[in-house]
C-alpha atoms as a printed R data frame, in Angstrom:
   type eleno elety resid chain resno       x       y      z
1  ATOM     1    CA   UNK     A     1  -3.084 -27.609 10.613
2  ATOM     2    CA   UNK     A     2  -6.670 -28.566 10.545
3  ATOM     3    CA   UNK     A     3  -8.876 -26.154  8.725
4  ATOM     4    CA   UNK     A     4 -10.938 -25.506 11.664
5  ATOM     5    CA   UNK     A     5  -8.403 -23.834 13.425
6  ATOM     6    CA   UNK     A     6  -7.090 -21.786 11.038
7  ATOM     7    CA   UNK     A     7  -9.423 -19.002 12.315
8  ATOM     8    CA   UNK     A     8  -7.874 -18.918 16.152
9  ATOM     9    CA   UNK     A     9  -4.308 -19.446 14.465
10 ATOM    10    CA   UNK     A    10  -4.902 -15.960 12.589
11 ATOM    11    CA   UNK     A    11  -6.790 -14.549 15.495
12 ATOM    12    CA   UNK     A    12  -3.665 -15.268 17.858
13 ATOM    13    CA   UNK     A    13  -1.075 -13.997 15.318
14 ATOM    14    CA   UNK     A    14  -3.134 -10.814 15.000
15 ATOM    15    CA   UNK     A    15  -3.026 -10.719 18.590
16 ATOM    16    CA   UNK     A    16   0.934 -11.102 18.850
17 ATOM    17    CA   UNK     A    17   1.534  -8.411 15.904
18 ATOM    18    CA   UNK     A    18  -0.628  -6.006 17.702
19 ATOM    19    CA   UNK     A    19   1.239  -6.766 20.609
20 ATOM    20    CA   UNK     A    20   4.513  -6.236 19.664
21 ATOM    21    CA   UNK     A    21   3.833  -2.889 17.536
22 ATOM    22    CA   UNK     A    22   2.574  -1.714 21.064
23 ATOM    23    CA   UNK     A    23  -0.658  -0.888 19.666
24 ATOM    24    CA   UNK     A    24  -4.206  -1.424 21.196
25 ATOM    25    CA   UNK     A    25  -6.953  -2.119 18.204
26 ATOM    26    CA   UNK     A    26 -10.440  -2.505 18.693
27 ATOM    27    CA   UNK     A    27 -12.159  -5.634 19.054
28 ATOM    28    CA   UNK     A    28 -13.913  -5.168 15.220
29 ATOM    29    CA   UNK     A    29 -10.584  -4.252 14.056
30 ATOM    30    CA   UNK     A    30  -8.716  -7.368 15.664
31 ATOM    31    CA   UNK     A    31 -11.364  -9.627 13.974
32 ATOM    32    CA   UNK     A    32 -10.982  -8.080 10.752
33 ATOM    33    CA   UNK     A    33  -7.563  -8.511 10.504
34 ATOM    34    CA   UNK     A    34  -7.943 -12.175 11.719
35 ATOM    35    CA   UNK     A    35 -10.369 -12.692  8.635
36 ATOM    36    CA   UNK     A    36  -8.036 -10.933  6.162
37 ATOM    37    CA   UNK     A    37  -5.064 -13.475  7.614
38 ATOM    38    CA   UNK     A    38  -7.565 -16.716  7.510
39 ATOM    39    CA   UNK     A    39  -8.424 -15.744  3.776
40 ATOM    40    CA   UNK     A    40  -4.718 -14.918  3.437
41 ATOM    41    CA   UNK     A    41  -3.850 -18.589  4.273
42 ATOM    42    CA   UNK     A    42  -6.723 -20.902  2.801
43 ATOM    43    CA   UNK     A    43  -5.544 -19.053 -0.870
44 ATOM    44    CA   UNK     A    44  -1.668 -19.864 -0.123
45 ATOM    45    CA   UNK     A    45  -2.821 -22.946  1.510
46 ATOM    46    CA   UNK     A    46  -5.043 -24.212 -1.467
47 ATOM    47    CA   UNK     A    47  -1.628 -22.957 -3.859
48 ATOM    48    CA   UNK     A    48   1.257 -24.991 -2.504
49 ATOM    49    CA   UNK     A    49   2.257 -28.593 -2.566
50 ATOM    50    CA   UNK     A    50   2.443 -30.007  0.937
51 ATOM    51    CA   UNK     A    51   6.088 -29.801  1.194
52 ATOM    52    CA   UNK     A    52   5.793 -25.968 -0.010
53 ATOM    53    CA   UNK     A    53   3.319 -25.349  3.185
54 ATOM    54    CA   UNK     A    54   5.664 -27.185  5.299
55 ATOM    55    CA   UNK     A    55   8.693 -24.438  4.237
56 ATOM    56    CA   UNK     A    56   6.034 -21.829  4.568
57 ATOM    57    CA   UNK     A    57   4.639 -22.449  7.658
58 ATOM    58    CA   UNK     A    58   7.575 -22.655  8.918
59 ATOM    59    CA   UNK     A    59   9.111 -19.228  7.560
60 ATOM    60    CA   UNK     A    60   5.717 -17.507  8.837
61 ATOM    61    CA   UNK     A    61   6.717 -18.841 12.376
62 ATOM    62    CA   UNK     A    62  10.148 -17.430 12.150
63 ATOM    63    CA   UNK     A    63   8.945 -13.914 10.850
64 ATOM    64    CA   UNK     A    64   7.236 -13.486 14.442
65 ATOM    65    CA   UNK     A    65  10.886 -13.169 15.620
66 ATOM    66    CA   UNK     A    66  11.308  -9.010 14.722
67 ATOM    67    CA   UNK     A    67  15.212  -9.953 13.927
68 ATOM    68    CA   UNK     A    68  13.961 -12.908 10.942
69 ATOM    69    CA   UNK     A    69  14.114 -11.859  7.998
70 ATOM    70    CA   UNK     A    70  13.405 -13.426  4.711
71 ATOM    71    CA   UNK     A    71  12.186 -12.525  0.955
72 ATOM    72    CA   UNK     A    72   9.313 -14.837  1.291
73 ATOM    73    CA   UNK     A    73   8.194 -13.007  4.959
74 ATOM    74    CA   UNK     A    74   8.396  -9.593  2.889
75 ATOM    75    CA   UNK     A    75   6.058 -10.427  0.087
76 ATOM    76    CA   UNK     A    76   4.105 -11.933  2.687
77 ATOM    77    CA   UNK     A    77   4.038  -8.664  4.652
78 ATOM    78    CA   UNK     A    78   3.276  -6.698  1.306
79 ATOM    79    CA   UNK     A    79   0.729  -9.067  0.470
80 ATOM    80    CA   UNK     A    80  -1.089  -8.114  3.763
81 ATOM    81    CA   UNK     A    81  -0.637  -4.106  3.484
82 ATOM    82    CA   UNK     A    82  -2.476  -4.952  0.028
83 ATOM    83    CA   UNK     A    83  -5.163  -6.721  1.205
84 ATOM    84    CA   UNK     A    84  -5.420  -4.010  4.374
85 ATOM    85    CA   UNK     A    85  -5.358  -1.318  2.004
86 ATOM    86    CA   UNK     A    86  -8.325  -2.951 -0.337
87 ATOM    87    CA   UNK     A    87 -10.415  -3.714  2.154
């Protein structure tokens, strides 16, 4: 994934999460979370060996299906509720 769009990739997960929790947010709020998500993935993209973002990026595609579930989409979920919670 080009780093250019990174930003709508985070924008339109947002949008899907908020979605599915059946919850309407703000437009300020949506955007915020897209920011925390884009700084969320330069860091783990800047960390990982290519064929390290190639397992992740996958796993964060199958943790938008609610019935996934995997250790590394956990830490990834705890790691956002961290960031949400510092910001």
């Amino acid at each position: 994934m080009r780093w250019g769009s990174r930003s709508g990739y985070a924008l339109k997960t947002t949008r899907i999460q908020v979605r599915r929790s059946e919850r309407a947010l703000p437009l300020a709020e949506r955007r915020q979370l897209s920011a925390l998500s884009d700084g969320l993935a330069r860091q783990i993209a800047g960390s990982l060996s290519r064929e390290a973002g190639l397992y992740t990026t996958h796993e964060m595609m199958e943790a938008l299906d609610p019935n996934h579930d995997s250790e590394l989409a956990r830490s990834m979920m705890d790691e956002c509720a961290r960031l949400l919670d510092s910001d």
